[in-house]
C-alpha positions as CSV (number, residue, x, y, z in Angstrom):
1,X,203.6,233.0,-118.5
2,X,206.1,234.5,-116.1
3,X,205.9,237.8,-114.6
4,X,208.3,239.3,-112.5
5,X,208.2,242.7,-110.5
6,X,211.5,244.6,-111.7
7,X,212.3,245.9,-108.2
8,X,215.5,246.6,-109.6
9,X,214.3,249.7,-111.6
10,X,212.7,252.8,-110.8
11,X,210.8,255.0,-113.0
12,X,211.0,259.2,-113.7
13,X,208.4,261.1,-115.5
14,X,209.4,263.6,-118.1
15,X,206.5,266.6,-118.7
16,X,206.2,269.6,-121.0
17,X,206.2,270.6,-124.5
18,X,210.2,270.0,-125.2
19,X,210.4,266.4,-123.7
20,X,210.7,264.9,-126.7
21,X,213.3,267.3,-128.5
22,X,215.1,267.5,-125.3
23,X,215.7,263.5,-125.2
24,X,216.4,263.0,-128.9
25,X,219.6,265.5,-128.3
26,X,220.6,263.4,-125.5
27,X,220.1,259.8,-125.8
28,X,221.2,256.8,-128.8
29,X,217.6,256.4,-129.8
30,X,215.1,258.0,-131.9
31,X,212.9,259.4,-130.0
32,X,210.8,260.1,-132.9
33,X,210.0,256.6,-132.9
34,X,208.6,256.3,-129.2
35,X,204.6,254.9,-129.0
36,X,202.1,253.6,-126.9
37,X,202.3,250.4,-128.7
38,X,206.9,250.5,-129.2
39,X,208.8,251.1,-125.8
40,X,212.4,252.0,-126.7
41,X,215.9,251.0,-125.4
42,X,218.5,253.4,-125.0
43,X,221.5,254.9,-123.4
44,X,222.4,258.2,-121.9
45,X,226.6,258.5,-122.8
46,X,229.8,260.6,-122.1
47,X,231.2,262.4,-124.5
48,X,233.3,259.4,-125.1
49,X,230.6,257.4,-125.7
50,X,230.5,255.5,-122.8
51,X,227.5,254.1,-121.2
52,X,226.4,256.0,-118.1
53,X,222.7,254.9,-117.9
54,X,221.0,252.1,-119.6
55,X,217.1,253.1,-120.2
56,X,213.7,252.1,-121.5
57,X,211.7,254.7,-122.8
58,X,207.9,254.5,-122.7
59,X,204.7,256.9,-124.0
60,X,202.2,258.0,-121.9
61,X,200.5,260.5,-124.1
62,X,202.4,263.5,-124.7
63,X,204.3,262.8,-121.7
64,X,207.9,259.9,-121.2
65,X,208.3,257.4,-118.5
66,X,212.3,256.4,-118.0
67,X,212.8,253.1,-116.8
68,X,216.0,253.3,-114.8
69,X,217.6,251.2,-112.3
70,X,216.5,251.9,-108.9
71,X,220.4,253.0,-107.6
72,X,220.8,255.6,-110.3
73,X,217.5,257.3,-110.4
74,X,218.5,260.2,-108.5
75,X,221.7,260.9,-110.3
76,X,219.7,260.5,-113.9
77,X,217.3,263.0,-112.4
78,X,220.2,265.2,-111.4
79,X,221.8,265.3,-115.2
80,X,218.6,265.7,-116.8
81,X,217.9,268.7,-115.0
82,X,221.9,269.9,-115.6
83,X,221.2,269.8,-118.9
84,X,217.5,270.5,-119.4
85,X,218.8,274.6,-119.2
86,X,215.4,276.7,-120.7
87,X,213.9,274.2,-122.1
88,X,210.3,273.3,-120.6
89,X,210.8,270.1,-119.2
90,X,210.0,268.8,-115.8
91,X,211.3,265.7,-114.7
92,X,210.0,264.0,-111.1
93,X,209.7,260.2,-109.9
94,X,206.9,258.6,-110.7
95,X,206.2,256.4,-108.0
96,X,202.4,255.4,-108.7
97,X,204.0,253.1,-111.6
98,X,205.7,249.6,-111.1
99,X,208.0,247.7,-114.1
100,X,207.4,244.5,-115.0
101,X,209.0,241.9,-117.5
102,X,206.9,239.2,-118.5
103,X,208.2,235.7,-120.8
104,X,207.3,233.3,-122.2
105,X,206.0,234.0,-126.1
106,X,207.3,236.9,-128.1
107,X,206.3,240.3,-126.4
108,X,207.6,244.0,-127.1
109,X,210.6,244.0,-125.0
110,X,212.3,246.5,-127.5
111,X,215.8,244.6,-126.9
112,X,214.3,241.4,-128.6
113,X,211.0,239.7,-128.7
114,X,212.6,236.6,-127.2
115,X,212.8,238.6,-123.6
116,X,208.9,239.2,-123.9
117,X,207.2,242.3,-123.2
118,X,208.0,245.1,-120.4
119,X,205.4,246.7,-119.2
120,X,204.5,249.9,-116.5
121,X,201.4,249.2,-114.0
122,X,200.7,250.3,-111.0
123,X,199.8,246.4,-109.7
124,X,199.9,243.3,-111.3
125,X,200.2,239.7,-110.3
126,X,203.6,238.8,-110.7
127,X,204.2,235.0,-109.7
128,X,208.3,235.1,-110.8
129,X,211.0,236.3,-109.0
130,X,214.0,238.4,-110.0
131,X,216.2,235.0,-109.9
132,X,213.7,233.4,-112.5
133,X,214.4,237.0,-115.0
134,X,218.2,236.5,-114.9
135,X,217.9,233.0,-115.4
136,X,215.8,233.9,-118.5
137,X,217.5,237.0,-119.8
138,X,221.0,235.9,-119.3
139,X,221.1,233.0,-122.0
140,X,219.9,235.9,-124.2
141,X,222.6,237.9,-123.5
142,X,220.6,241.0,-121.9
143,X,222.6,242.7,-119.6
144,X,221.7,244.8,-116.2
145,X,222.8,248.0,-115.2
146,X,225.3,246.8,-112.4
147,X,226.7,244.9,-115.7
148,X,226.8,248.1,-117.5
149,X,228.2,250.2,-114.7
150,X,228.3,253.8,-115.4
151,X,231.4,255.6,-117.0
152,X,232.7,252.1,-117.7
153,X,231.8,250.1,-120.8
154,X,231.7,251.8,-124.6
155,X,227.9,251.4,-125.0
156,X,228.6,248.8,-127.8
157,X,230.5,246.9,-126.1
158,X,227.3,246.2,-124.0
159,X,225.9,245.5,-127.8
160,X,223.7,248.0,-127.9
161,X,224.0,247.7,-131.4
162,X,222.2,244.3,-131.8
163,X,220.3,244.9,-129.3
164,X,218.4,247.7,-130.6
165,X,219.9,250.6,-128.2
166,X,221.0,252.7,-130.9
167,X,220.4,254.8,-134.0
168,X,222.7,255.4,-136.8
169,X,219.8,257.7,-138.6
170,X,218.9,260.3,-136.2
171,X,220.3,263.3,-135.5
172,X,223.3,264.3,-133.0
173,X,223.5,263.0,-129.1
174,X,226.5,262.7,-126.4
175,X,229.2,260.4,-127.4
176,X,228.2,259.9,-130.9
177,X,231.2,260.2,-132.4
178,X,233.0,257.3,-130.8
179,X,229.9,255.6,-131.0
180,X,229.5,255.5,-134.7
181,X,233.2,255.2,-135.6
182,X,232.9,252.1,-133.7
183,X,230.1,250.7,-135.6
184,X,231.4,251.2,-138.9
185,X,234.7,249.1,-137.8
186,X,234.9,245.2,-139.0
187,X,234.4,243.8,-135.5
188,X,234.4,244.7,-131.8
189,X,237.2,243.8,-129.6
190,X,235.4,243.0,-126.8
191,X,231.2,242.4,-125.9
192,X,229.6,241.9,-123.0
193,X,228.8,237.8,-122.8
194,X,227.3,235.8,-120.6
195,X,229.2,232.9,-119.1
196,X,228.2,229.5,-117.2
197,X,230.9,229.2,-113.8
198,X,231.9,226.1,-112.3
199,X,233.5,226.5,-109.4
200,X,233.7,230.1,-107.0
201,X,235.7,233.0,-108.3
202,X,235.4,236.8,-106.7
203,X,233.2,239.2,-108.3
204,X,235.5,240.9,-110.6
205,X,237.7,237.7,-111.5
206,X,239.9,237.3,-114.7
207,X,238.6,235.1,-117.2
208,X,241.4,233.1,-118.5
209,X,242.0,231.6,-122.0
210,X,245.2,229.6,-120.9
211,X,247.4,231.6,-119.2
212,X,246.2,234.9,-121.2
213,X,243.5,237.3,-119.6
214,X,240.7,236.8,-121.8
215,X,238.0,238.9,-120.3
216,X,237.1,240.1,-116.5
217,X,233.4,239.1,-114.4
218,X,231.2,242.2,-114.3
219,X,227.9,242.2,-111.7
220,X,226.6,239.5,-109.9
221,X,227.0,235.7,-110.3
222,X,222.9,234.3,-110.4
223,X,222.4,230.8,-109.7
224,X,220.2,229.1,-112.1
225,X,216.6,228.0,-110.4
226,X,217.1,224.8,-112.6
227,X,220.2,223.7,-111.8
228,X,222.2,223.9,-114.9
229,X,224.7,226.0,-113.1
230,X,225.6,229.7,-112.3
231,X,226.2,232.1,-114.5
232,X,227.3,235.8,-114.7
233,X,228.3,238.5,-117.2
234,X,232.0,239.4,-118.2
235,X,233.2,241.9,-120.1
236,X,234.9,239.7,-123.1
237,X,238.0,239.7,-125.7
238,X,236.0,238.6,-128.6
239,X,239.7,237.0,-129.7
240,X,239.3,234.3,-127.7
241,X,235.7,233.4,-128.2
242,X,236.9,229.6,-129.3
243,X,239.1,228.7,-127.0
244,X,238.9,226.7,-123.7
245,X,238.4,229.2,-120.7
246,X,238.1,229.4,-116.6
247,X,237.6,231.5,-113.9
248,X,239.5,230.6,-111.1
249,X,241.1,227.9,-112.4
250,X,237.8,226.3,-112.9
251,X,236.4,225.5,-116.1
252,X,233.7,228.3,-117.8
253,X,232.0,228.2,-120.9
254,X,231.0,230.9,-122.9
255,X,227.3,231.5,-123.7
256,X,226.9,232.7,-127.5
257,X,223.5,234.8,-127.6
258,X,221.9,234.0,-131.3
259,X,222.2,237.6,-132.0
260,X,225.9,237.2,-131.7
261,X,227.2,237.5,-135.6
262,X,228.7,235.1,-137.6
263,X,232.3,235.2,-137.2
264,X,232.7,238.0,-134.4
């Protein structure tokens, strides 16, 4: 089976007797649920309830491992310890760990079993690359944190909610509110999807359903080891999720991740 080192993402250990009450208040997941045996995905929100860090949560006894993306490490760091106030936490790096992501047959990737199973070590053989993960994850609709952004997508339109980032059960966290009173709507307006690109377009190009602005590229554009063309996420108007669309006047075609529901 694959396995790829995630040199993308970076890892802080949280220590002390409040890490665990101190990260329920803050993130979309239950903490409460956190094992050896179930990593967890979640985000860190403003108050608005936009996404400011995606995060995998991981147990290493009474202590938590944050998997974060390498670039924002130091600023998650930074808020933790804004708003950690009395509470006895200490955060630091933990740099004696790698991530790894590893496909192939259903695994504990918390986002979905199809991704496979993420992992902490501090070696392990990997024999993938970071250009075989995207060409992997993308079909499934996971998306990266230079996808997400920070301050810049509502943290279900990066469907977090299918994609196990969330909890409607537990108790209060940043951004709830908007967060919630989006779920209990019919539909989202707009998700981020993955699409397959045929011909160049600048990073942050209009998707286009006709002449009518159907969605924008977000991240980087990954070309498929296999040849079956490139393909990059865009923010998308779930409106026009059946009708012909391009990206710089060339045709695109819009990648529906099984988890997508019936109708959106």
């Amino acid at each position: 089976m694959p396995l790829c080192h995630m040199i993308n993402r970076k890892i802080l250990r949280l220590s002390g007797p409040d890490v665990r009450p101190f990260l329920q208040g803050m993130l979309t997941q239950d903490v409460g649920a956190l094992s050896d045996a179930a990593p967890l995905y979640a985000g860190l929100l403003s108050p608005q309830g936009k996404a400011l860090f995606q995060l995998f949560l991981f147990a290493d006894a009474d202590d938590v491992l944050i998997d974060v993306e390498a670039g924002q490490a130091d600023a998650l760091a930074k808020r933790l310890t804004m708003f950690r106030l009395r509470r006895q936490v200490a955060i630091a790096p933990e740099p004696g760990l790698k991530i790894f992501q590893q496909w192939g047959e259903p695994g504990n990737d918390p986002r979905t079993a199809l991704a496979g199973s993420r992992f902490l070590a501090a070696e392990a053989a990997a024999d993938a690359t970071m250009a075989d993960w995207h060409a992997h994850r993308l079909p499934l609709g996971l998306p990266e944190a230079d996808e997400i952004g920070s301050d810049e997508l509502l943290w279900l339109e990066t469907n977090a909610r299918e994609l196990n980032g969330v909890s409607f059960t537990k108790g209060c966290y940043t951004g709830q509110e908007n967060t919630a009173r989006m779920h209990h709507r019919d539909k989202l307006r707009k998700r981020l999807l993955p699409l397959r690109l045929t011909g160049p377009a600048a990073a942050d190009a209009q998707v286009m359903a006709g002449e009518r602005v159907a969605g924008e590229l977000r991240g980087a554009r990954h070309v498929s080891p296999d040849g079956s063309g490139d393909r990059q996420m865009a923010i998308f108007r779930m409106d026009y999720l059946d009708h012909p669309l391009t990206v710089a006047a060339a045709p695109a075609a819009l990648i529906v991740p099984g988890w997508l529901p019936a109708g959106d």
